[in-house]
C-alpha positions in Angstrom: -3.4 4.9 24.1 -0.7 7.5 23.3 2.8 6.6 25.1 1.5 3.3 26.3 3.5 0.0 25.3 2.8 -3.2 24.7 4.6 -6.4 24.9 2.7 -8.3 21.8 0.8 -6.7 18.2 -2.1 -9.0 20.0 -2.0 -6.6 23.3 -2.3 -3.5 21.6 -5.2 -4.5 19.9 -6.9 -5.9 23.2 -6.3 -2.7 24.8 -7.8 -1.4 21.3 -10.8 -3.3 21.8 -11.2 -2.3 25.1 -11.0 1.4 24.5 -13.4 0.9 21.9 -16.0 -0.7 24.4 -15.8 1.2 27.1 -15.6 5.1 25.6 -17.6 4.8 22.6 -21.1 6.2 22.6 -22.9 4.7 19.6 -22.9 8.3 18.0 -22.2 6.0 14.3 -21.1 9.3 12.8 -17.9 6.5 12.4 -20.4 4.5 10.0 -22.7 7.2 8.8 -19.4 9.0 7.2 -17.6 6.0 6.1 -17.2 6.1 2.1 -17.9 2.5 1.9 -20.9 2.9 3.8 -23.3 4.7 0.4 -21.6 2.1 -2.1 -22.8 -1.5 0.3 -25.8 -2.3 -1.0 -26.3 -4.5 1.9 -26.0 -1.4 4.7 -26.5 1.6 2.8 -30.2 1.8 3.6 -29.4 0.8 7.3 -28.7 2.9 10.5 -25.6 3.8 11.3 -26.4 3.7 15.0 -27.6 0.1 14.8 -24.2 -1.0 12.8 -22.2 0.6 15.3 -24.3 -0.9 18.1 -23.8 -4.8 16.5 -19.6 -3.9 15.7 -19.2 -3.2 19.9 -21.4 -6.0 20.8 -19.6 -8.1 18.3 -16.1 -6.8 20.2 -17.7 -6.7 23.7 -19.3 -10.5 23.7 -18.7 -12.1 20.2 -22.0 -11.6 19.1 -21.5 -11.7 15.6 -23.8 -10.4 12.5 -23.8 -10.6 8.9 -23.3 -6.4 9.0 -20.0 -6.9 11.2 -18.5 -9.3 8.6 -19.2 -6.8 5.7 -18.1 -3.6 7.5 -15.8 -4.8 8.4 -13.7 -7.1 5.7 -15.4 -4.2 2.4 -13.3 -1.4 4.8 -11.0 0.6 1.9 -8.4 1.6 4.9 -8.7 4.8 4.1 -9.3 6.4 7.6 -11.8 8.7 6.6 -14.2 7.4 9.5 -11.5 8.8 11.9 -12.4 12.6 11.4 -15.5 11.7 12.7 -15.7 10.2 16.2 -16.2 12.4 18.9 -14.2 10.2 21.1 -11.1 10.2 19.8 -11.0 6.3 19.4 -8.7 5.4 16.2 -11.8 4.0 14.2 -10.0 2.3 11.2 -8.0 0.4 14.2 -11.1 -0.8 15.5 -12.6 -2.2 12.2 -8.9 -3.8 11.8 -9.4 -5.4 15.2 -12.8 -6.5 14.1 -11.7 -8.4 11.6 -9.0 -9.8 14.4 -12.2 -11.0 16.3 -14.2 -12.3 13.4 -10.8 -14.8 12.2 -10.7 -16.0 16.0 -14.3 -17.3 15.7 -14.4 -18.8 13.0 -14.5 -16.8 10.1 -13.0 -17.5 6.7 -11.3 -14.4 4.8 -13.0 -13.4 1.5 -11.1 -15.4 -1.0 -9.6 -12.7 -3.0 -7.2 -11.7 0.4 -5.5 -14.8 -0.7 -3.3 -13.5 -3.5 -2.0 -11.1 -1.4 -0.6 -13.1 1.6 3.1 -13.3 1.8 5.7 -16.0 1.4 3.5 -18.3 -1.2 4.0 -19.1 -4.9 1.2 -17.8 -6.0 1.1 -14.2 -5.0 -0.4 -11.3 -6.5 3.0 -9.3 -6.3 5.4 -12.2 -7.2 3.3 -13.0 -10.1 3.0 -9.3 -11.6 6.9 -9.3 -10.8 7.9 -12.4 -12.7 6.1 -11.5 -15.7 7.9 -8.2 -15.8 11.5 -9.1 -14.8 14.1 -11.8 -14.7 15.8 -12.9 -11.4 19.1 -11.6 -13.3 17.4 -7.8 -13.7 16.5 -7.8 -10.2 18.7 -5.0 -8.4 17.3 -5.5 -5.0 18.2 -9.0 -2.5 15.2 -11.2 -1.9 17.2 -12.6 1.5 20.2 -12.1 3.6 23.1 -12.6 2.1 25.5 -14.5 4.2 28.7 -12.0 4.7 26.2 -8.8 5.1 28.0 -5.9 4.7 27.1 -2.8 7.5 24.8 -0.3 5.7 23.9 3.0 6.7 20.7 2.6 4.8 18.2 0.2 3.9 15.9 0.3 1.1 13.3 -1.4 2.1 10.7 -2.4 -1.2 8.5 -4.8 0.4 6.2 -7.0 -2.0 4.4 -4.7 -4.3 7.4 -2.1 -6.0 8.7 -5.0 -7.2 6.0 -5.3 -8.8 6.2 -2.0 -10.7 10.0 -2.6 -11.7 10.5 0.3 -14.1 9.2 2.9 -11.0 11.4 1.2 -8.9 14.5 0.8 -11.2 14.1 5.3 -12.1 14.0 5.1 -7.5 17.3 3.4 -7.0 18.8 5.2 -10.1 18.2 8.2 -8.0 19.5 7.1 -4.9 23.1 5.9 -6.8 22.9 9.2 -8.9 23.3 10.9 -5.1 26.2 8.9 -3.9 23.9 7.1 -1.4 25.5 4.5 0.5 22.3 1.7 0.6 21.3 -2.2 0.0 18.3 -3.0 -1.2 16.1 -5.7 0.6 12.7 -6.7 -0.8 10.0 -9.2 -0.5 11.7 -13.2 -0.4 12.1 -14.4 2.7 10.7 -11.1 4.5 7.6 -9.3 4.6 6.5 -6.1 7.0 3.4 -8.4 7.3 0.7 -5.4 6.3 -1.0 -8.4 4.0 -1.5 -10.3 6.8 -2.6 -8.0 9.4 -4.2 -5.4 9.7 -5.4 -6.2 5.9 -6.3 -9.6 6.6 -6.9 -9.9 10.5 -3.9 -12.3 11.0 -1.8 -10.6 14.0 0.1 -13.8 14.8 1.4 -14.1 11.4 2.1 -10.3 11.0 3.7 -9.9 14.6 6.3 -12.8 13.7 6.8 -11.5 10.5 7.3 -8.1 12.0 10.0 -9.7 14.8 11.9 -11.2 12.2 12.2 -9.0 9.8 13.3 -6.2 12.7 15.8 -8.3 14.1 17.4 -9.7 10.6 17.6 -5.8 9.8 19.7 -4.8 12.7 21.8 -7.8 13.1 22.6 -8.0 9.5 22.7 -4.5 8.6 22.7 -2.6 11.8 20.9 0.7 9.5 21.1 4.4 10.5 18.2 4.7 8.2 15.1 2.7 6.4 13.9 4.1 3.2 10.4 2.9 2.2 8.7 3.0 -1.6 5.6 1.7 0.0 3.6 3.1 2.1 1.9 -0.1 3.6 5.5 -1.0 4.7 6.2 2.5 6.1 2.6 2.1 8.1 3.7 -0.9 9.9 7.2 0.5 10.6 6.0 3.8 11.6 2.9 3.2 13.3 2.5 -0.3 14.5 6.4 -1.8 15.3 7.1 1.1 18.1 3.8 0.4 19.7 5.4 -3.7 20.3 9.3 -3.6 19.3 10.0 0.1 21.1 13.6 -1.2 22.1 14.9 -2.3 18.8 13.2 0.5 17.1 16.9 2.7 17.1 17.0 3.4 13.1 15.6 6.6 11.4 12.2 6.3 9.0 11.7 8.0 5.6 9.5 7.5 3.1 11.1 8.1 -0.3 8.9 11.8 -0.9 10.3 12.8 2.3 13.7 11.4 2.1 14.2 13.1 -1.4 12.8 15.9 -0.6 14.8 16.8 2.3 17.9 16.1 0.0 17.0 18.1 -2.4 19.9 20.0 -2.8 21.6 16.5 -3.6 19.7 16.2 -6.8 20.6 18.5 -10.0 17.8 18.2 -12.1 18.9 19.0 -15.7 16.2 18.3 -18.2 12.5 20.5 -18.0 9.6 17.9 -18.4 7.0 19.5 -19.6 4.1 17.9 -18.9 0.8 18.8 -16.5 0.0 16.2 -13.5 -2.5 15.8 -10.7 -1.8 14.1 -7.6 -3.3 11.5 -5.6 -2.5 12.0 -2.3 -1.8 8.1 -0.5 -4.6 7.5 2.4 -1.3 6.7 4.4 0.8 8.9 4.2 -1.8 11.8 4.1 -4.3 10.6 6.5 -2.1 8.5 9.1 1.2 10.4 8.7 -0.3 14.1 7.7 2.3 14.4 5.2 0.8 15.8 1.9 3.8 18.7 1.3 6.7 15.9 0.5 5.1 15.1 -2.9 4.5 18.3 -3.8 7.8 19.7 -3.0 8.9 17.4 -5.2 6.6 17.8 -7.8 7.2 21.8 -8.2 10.9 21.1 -8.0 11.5 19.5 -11.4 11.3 21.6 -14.0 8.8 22.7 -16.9 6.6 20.5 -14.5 2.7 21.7 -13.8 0.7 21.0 -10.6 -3.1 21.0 -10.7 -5.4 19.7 -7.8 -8.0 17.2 -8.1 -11.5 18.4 -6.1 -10.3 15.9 -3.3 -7.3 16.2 -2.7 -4.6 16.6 0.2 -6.3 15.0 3.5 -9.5 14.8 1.6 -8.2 12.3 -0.5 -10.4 9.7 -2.4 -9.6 5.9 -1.8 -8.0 4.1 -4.3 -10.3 0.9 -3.6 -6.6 -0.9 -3.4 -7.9 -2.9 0.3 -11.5 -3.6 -0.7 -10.5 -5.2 -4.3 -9.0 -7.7 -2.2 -11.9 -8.0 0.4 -14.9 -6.6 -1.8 -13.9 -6.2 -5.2 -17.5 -4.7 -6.5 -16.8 -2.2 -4.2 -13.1 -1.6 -4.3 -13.6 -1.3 -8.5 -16.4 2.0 -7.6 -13.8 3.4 -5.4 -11.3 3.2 -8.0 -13.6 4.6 -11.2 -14.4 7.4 -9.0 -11.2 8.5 -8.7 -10.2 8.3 -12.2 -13.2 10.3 -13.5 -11.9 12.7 -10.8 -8.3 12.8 -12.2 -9.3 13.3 -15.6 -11.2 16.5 -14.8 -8.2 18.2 -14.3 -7.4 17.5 -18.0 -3.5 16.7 -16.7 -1.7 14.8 -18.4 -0.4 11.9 -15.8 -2.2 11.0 -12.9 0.8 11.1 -10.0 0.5 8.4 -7.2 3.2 7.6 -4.6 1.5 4.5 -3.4 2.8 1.2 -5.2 -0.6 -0.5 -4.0 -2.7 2.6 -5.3 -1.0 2.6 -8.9 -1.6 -1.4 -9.4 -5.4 -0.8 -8.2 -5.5 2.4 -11.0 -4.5 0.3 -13.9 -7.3 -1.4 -14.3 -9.3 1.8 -15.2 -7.2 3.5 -17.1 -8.4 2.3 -20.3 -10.7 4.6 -22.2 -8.7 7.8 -20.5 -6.5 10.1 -21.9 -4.4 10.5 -19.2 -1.1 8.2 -17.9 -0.1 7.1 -14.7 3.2 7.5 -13.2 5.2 7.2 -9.4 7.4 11.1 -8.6 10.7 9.1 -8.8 9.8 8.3 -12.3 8.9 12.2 -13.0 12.4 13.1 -11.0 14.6 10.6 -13.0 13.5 11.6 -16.6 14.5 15.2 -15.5 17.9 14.3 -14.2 18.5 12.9 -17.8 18.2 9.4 -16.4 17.2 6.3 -18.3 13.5 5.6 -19.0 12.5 2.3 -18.1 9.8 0.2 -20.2 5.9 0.0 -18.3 5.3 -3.5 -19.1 2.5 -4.1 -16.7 0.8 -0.9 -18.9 1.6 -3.1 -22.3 -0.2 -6.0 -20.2 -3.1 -4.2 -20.0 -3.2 -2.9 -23.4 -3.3 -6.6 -24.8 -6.5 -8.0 -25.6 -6.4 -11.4 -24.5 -4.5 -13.7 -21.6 -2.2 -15.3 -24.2 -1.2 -12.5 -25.8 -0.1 -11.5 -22.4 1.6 -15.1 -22.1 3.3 -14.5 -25.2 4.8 -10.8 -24.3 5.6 -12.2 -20.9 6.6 -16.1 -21.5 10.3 -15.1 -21.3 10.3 -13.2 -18.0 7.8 -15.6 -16.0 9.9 -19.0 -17.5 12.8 -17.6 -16.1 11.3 -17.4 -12.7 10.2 -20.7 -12.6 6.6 -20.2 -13.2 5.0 -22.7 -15.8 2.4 -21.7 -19.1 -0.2 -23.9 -17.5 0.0 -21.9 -14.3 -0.2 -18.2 -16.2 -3.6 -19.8 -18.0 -5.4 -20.4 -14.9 -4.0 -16.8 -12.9 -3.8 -14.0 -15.6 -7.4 -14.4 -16.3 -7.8 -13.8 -12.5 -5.4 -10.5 -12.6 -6.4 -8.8 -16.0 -10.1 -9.6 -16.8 -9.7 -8.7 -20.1 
């Protein structure tokens, strides 16, 4: 598929499917490897071979299978099944078009998906972002503004950093503490469409999200550059939007590990933090983009700071679980409690995760652990002598019932519209106390 072009998201993942059909040889090293596979209680005593067998059926004529519906919607994203397939054939692409299928036929997406899907009022990010901030704290523009101003670089948040505000406040103090020349353009009125597909199967929704979002960019902004702080975003600007918008694609990508670190020399870091952290490399930009130096670079850079390894660690990277608590949460919650026993063998001191998505999925586990989680632009700010920002989603977790919660938050949500009545029935749903 390398080089090839396609005129719609939907053709690239036909030719996908086809690919898939006609070169792969039912080895299931694919499912015999996958992480997922040991923790389903419903295939973990099954054979590979016969799993992979039903998925290119299933892909091939529609025939369809109760093992095709859970491979495929408990997948973690992690891309660990890739490594594997003798083939070549971009496995985590093929599950994603699986899922494709399994909507057109009928299927209904595990419920939990729902809070993540863009453009509603009740949104996983939206929520978790009104109960932290006001709409007058926000430093970032939710849609275009009507006299845009030309902009040699674009921020581009997405959904979930604003759902982390005081990592994302320490990022942009960074960015103004180097003289950038940026606006900031998050969630509102446009989303990269990851939530919709490939997380949830949708590829109409996500390709006109994608078109519209691409061409309110250029016209309004007409960016050099794109700066992402999430890596879901930067996947479906880096790895999917060529493959379909190739002739509007004229603006340079950088995630923010990247970007920084190759401006290094335009940050004076001034104050030693001296603290020891372990870092857990993002499946995306590890696995899909190969990058797992940018973090570190920055990491060693600031001063008085210490660098220890988890046992996986680099490309073999353990899965947050952030994909399969929305899809299979029993699973997704395993993924995640392996990871944190992992991190607190080290005996560091904060667990370091560049990953918006991966931090809101760690949260929940951190309780009972003596170590804290924090972003690198958090790290980088304190030891420029920058401001540090309050974790109110960590106080969230800390409290010991949903109105408490209410209570510390009833300013911040009120002020975005959202009603007591409304917090009742979701918090319970987003901190299961």
């Amino acid at each position: 598929m390398s080089g090839r072009k396609y005129s719609s998201y939907k053709e690239l993942y036909d030719d996908l499917i086809h690919q898939a059909v006609e070169e792969c040889v039912l080895c299931g090293e694919c499912v015999s490897n996958c992480r997922m596979f040991p923790l389903n209680p419903m295939l973990k005593d099954k054979d590979p071979v016969e799993i992979t067998e039903k998925i290119i059926d299933f892909l091939k004529d529609g025939v369809s299978s109760e093992e095709v519906y859970t491979l495929a919607f408990g997948c973690a994203g992690c891309g660990y099944c890739n490594d594997f397939c003798p083939q070549g054939i971009d496995v985590l692409r093929m599950v994603e078009a699986t899922k494709i299928e399994l909507l057109k036929r009928g299927e209904k997406l595990p419920e939990a998906i729902n809070f993540v899907l863009p453009k509603q009022r009740i949104n996983l990010f939206e929520i978790l972002a009104a109960l932290q901030t006001k709409p007058s704290e926000r430093r970032w523009l939710r849609k275009i503004p009507p006299q845009p101003k030309k902009t040699e670089n674009v921020v581009f948040l997405g959904c979930s950093p604003p759902a982390l505000p005081h990592n994302t406040f320490a990022f942009l103090d960074i960015l103004e503490k180097m003289g950038l020349d940026f606006v900031t353009l998050a969630g509102g009125e446009f989303c990269c469409g990851t939530s919709s597909c490939p997380a949830a199967g949708m590829v109409r929704e996500s390709e006109e999200y994608a078109r519209e979002l691409v061409t309110a960019l250029k016209e309004a902004f007409s960016p050099k550059r794109l700066i992402f702080d999430c890596t879901g975003c930067y996947r479906q600007f880096g790895e999917y939007y060529p493959e379909f918008l190739y002739d509007d694609m004229d603006f340079e990508l950088k995630f923010y590990t990247q970007f920084f670190s190759e401006n290094l020399d335009k940050i004076n870091f001034i104050k030693p933090v001296e603290k020891t952290v372990t870092l857990h490399d993002s499946c995306v930009l590890a696995r899909r983009f190969k990058d797992t130096e940018s973090p570190r670079k920055l990491l060693r850079a600031i001063p008085g700071l210490k660098l220890v390894e988890m046992e996986h660690n680099s490309g073999e990277t353990l899965c947050c679980g952030g994909l399969a608590n929305m899809t299979n949460p029993p699973l997704g919650q395993k993924l995640g409690h392996t990871l944190v026993e992992e991190a607190q063998k080290t005996g560091a001191d904060y667990l370091v995760d560049v990953c918006p998505f991966c931090q809101l999925a760690i949260y929940p586990h951190l309780k009972g652990y003596s170590f804290g989680l924090r972003d690198i632009a958090t790290l980088m700010n304190e030891s420029m002598g920058g401001r540090e920002y309050e974790n109110k989603l960590e106080k969230y977790w800390r409290c010991g019932s949903v109105e408490e919660i209410i209570e510390k938050s009833r300013e911040n949500f009120e002020a975005n519209g959202y009603t007591e009545e409304e917090m009742k029935n979701i918090l319970p749903l987003l901190f299961p106390l």
